[in-house]
Structures are given as structure tokens and as C-alpha cells.
ZAMARGU-4260 file (C-alpha; in steps of 0.2 Angstrom, whole numbers, plus 5000, padded with zeros to 4 digits):
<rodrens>
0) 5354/4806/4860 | 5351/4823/4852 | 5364/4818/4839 | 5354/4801/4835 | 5345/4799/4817
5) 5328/4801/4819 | 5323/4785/4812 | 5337/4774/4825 | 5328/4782/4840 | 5310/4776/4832
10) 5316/4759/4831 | 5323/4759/4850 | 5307/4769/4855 | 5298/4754/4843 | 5310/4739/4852
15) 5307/4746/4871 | 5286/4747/4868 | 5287/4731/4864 | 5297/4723/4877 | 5285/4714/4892
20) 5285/4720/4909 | 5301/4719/4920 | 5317/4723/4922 | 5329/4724/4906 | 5351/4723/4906
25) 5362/4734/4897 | 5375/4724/4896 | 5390/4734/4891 | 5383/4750/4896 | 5399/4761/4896
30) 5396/4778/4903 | 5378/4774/4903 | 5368/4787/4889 | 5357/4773/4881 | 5354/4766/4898
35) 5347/4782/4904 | 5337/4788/4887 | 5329/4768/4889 | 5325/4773/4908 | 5318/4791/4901
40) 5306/4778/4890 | 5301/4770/4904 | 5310/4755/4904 | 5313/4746/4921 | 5335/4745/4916
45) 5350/4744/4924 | 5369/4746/4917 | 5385/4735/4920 | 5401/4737/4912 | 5418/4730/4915
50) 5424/4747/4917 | 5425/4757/4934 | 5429/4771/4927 | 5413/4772/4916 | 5403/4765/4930
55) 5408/4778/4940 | 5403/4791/4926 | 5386/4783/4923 | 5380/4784/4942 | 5387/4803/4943
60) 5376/4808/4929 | 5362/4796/4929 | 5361/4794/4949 | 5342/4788/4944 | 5348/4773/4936
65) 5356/4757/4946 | 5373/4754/4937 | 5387/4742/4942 | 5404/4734/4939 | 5402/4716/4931
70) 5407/4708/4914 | 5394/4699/4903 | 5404/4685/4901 | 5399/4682/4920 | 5383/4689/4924
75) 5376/4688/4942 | 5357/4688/4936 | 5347/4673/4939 | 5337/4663/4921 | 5324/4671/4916
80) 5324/4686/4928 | 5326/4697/4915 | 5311/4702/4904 | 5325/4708/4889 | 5344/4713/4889
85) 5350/4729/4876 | 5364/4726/4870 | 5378/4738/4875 | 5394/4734/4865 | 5388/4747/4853
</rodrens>
């Protein structure tokens, strides 16, 4: 995140202040680095991606964060549970 343009990580920091309490999807997390600089925000998040292989990375580095297999196309999340979703397919 160190590599980010100042003014992108204000308007994240600006998006996640705004959200309303509860938990939020990153849906296409990959190996999980915006999920976890969200969670460092204080954002309630979790991260899924089709991959195992970035899954596997994400809960290694980020064990803090809840991550798992899934595609978005299919998503195993009840309406409305969600109080937002970031979207990951960066």
C-alpha cells in the first residue's frame, strides 16, 4: 500500500468512513493486500477469490482476516447481510 498515490488511499480511506456498520466483501480479493489495508481501517471484511492458490497466500500473511475459496458469480452470502462489497477485480 506504500506504493499507492496518496490521493487513491484518501478516497478509499474517504469510501470506508463512509460505509454503515457491518460486515463488507471483497469479492476478488486475490492474495488479499486491499482486504487487509481495509481491515487496518477498521472495516469489518472478508476476502474470497476463485483462486486457492491466492487464498492460501492471503490467510498466510493476513491470518487476522477471514478469507475463503468462492466465485462471485455464486456467492454464499445471504440479501442484504452485507453492509457493502469492495470490489476486488482490480
Amino acid at each position: 500500500m506504500d506504493q499507492m498515490d496518496p490521493r487513491d488511499r484518501e478516497k478509499i480511506i474517504a469510501w470506508a468512513q463512509e460505509l454503515p456498520a457491518g460486515p463488507v466483501l471483497d469479492a476478488g480479493c486475490g492474495p488479499g493486500h486491499w482486504t487487509a489495508h481495509l481491515r487496518s481501517l477498521g472495516v469489518e471484511i472478508s476476502g474470497l477469490d476463485l483462486v486457492p492458490e491466492f487464498i492460501g497466500h492471503a490467510r498466510a500473511r493476513f491470518p487476522e482476516v477471514t478469507f475463503r475459496v468462492g466465485s462471485m458469480t455464486a456467492l454464499d452470502v445471504p440479501d442484504a447481510s452485507q453492509a457493502g462489497s469492495w470490489p476486488g477485480t482490480r
